[in-house]
C-alpha positions, 0 to 999 in steps of 0.5 A: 489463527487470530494473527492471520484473521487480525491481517486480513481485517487489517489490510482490507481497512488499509486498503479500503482507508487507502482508496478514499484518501488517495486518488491513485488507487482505485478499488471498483466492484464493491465489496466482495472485490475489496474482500478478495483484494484484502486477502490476496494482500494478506496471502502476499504479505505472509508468504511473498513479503518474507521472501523477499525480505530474504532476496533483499538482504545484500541491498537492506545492508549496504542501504541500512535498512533505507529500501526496506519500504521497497519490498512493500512497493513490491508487493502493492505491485504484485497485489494489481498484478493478481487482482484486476479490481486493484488499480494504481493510476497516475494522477495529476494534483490541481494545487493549492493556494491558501493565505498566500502560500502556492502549492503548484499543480505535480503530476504523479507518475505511476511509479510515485502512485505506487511508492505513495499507495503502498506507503499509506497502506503499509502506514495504517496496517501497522498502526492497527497492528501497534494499536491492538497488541496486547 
């Protein structure tokens, strides 16, 4: 029962720390959506992950465990699927120039909003989870 409750407070914060530093995922209606979002997350990551996990094996193999970060992507997908308050948009960075170095100005395209949003989530809810094991 801790686990499941450790998850949940988990992937609500990453989802939350996700969508104020990044642009592309958007959270709207407050906090009772943040909630709902959090636990859909978890119910994904607990039932759904795990089976595709399975599905992925023959592409985790030949790939040596590269698309691994696949099956999360997935899952952020199915996530804005389920909860319409969860929403990954394009974006277009302005860019930077700082003491002479240029960053020129990307658009980001869905999909690398996607791969980007699901990789910093999945980013800070496994650092939580390395943090608070005992």
């Amino acid at each position: 029962m801790k686990h499941i409750v450790r998850v949940f407070v988990f992937n609500v914060f990453g989802l939350w720390f996700a969508s104020q530093l990044l642009p592309t995922l958007i959270l709207s209606d407050g906090w009772q959506a943040l909630f709902q979002a959090g636990f859909a997350l978890s119910m994904l990551m607990l039932i759904v992950k795990p089976l595709l996990k399975i599905l992925f094996i023959p592409i985790n193999l030949i790939t040596f465990g590269l698309l691994s970060w696949f099956i999360n992507v997935i899952v952020i997908y199915l996530l804005t699927i389920f909860v319409p308050t969860v929403v990954v948009r394009e974006w277009t960075f302005p860019g930077i120039s700082y003491f002479g170095f240029v960053i020129p100005s990307v658009r980001v395209s869905y999909m690398l909003a996607l791969i980007v949003s699901s990789l910093l989530v999945t980013f800070i809810t496994n650092l939580l989870h390395s943090l608070s094991e005992e």
